[in-house]
C-alpha positions in Angstrom: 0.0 0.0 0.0 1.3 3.5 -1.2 0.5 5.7 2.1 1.1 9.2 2.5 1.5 11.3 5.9 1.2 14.6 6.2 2.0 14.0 10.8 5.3 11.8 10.7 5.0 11.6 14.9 1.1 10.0 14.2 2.3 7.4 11.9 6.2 6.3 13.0 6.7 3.0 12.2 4.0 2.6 9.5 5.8 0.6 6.6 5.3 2.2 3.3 4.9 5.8 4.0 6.4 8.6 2.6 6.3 12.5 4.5 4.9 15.6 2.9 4.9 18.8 4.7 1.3 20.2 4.8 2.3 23.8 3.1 4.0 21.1 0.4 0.7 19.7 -0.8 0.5 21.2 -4.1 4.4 21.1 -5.1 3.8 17.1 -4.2 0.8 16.7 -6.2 2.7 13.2 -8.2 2.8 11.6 -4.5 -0.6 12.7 -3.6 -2.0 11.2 -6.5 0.0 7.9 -6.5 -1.2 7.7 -2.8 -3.4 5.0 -2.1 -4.2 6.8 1.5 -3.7 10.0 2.8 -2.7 10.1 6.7 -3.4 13.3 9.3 -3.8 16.1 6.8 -4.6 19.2 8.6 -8.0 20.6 8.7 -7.2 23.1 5.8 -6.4 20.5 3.1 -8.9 18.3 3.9 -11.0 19.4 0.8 -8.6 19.9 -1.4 -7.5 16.0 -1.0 -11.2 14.5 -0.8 -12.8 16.6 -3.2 -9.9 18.4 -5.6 -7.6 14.7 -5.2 -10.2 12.3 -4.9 -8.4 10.9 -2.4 -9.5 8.7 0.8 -8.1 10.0 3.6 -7.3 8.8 7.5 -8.8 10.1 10.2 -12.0 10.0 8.0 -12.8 13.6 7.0 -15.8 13.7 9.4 -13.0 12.8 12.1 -11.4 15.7 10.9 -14.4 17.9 10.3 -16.7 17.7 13.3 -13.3 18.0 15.7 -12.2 21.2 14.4 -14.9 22.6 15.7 -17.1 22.0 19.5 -19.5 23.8 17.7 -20.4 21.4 14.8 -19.0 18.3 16.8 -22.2 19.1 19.5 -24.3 19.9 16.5 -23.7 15.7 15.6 -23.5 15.0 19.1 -27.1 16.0 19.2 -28.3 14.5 16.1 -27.1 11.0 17.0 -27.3 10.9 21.4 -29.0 13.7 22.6 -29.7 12.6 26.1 -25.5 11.4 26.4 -24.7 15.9 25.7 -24.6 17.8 28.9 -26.9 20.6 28.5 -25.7 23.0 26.0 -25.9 26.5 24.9 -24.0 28.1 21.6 -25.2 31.7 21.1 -23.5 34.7 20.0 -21.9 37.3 22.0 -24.6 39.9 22.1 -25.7 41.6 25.7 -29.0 40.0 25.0 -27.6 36.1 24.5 -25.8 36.9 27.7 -28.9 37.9 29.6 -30.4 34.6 27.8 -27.3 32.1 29.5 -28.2 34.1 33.0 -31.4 33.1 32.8 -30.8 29.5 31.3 -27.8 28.3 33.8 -27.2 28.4 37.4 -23.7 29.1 38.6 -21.6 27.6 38.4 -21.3 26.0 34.7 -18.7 25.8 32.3 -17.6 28.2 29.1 -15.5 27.1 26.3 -13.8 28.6 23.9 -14.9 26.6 20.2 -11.1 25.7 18.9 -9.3 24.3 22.0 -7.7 20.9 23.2 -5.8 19.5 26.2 -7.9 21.4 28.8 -6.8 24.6 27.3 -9.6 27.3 26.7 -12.1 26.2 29.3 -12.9 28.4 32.1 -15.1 27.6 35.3 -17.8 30.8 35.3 -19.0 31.2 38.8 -20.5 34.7 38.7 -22.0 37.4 35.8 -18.5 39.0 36.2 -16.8 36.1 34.9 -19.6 36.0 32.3 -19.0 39.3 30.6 -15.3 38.6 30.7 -15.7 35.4 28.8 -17.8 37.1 26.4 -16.0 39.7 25.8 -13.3 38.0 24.7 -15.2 35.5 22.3 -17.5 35.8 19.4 -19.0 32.6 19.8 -20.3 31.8 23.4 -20.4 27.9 24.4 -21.9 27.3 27.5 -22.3 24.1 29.2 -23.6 22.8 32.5 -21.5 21.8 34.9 -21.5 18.0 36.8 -19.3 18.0 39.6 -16.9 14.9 39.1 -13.1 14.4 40.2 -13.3 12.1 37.3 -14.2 11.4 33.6 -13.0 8.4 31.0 -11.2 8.8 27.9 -11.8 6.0 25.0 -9.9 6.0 22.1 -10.9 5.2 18.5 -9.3 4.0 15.9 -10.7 2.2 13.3 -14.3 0.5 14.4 -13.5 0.1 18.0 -12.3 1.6 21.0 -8.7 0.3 21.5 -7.9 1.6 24.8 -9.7 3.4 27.4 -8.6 4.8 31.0 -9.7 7.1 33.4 -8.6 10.7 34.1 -8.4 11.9 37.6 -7.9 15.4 39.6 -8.7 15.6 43.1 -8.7 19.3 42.7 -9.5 21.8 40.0 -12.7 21.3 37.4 -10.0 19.9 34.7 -9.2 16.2 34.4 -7.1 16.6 31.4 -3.7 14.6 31.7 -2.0 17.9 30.2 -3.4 19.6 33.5 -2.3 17.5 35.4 -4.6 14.6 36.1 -3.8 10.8 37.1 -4.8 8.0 35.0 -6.2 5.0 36.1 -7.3 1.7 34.1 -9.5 0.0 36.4 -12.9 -1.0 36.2 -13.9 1.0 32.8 -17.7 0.4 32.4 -18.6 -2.1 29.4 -21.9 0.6 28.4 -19.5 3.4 28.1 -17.3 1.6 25.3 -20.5 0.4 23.7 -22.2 3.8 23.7 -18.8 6.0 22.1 -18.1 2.6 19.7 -22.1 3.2 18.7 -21.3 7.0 18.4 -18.2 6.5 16.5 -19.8 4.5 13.9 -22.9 7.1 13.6 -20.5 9.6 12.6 -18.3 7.5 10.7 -15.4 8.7 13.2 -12.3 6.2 12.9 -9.6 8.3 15.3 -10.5 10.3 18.0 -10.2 10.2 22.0 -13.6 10.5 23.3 -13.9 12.3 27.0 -17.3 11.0 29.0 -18.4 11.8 32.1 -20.5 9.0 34.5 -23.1 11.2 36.8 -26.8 11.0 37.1 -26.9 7.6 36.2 -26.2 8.7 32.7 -22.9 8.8 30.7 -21.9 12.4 29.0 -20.1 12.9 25.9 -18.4 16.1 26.8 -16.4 16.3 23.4 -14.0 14.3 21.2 -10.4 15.3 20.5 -8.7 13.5 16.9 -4.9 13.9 18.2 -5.4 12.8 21.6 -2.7 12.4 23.7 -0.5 9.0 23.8 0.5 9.0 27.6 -2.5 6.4 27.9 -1.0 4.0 25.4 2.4 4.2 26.4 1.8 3.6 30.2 0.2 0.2 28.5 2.8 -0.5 26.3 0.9 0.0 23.8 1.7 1.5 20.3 -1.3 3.7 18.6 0.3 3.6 15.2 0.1 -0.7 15.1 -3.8 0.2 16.2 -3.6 2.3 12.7 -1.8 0.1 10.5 -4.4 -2.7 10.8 -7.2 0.0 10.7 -6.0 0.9 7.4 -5.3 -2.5 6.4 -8.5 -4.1 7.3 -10.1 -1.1 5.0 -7.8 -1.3 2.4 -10.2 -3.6 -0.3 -12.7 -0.2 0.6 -10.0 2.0 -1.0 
């Protein structure tokens, strides 16, 4: 198989690949179209290759697509499992949508801003204060309750299945995120939460992307999906995500 990467550090160790910088795309359009797959493009390209290229791509361009953006990725969240999104708000930044979120949410809940990852860009509003200084500083206004946990999971997708799943922990804070300095734990993962983010996953055709769930209410929450999710999980298992890759590609190869 002729494979293409436009993320070396994703795909290290992947036989058959050949590196093309991202800005390079059009000065390497004889590789592009040679490809049989092209791997991690950025979010910019991804029409280009799919629609200008023809060209299959992995992650899966709705992979790609809906996690760009919390926006659109809640959008799908909705249309698919509704009662597994925490309640949700995206309005613009106008005095009157912020009189709308006063009356809508109790303090505290949680703001976000809509292109963010690793914990970064999320900010705990406790007061109106802290509600006109979020908005002031953001065009797009996502609001979302928020359910008290010192805990949430993280599955990861690739391919048709969740290949490794663990909990994230922090005894203090309103962040679980490894990068902010949670703990990870791999015990007793509950069977319904794989099943519900593998069901998901398919729904949206996404094939590579760290899912983040919270357990509360007797109800799992999709909170949000991140496509380059972080590796510490793996590793602490001995576990290499770019094998996980290589027989996801393989095993869709003949669909190619």
């Amino acid at each position: 198989m002729n494979l293409v990467t436009f993320n070396p550090f994703r795909t290290i160790g992947i036989p058959g690949i050949d590196y093309i910088k991202p800005e390079a795309m059009f000065q390497e359009r004889q590789k592009i179209t040679n490809a049989d797959l092209c791997l991690f493009p950025e979010n910019w390209q991804v029409t280009s290759l799919v629609y200008g290229f023809k060209k299959p791509i992995f992650p899966s361009i709705e992979s790609i697509q809906l996690g760009y953006s919390k926006i659109e990725m809640t959008r799908a969240l909705w249309a698919v499992c509704p009662d597994n999104v925490p309640n949700t708000m995206i309005v613009g930044s106008s005095n009157a949508m912020v009189q709308k979120i006063i009356e809508s949410f109790s303090f505290p809940f949680i703001a976000k801003t809509v292109r963010s990852s690793m914990g970064q860009g999320v900010f705990f509003i406790e007061n109106e204060q802290q509600l006109h200084a979020y908005a002031n500083s953001h065009e797009v206004l996502y609001i979302q309750e928020y359910i008290e946990s010192d805990r949430d999971l993280r599955l990861c997708v690739i391919g048709d299945r969740v290949v490794n799943s663990y909990w994230r922990i922090n005894e203090s804070g309103f962040r679980n995120n490894i990068a902010q300095g949670g703990a990870i734990s791999f015990e007793a993962i509950p069977n319904e939460a794989v099943a519900l983010v593998e069901q998901v996953a398919r729904a949206l055709n996404i094939n590579h992307a760290g899912f983040d769930v919270l357990v509360a209410k007797n109800r799992f929450y999709i909170l949000e999906f991140n496509v380059l999710f972080g590796n510490q999980g793996f590793h602490e298992q001995g576990l290499r995500p770019e094998s996980f890759i290589y027989e996801a590609i393989k095993k869709s190869a003949t669909d190619i």
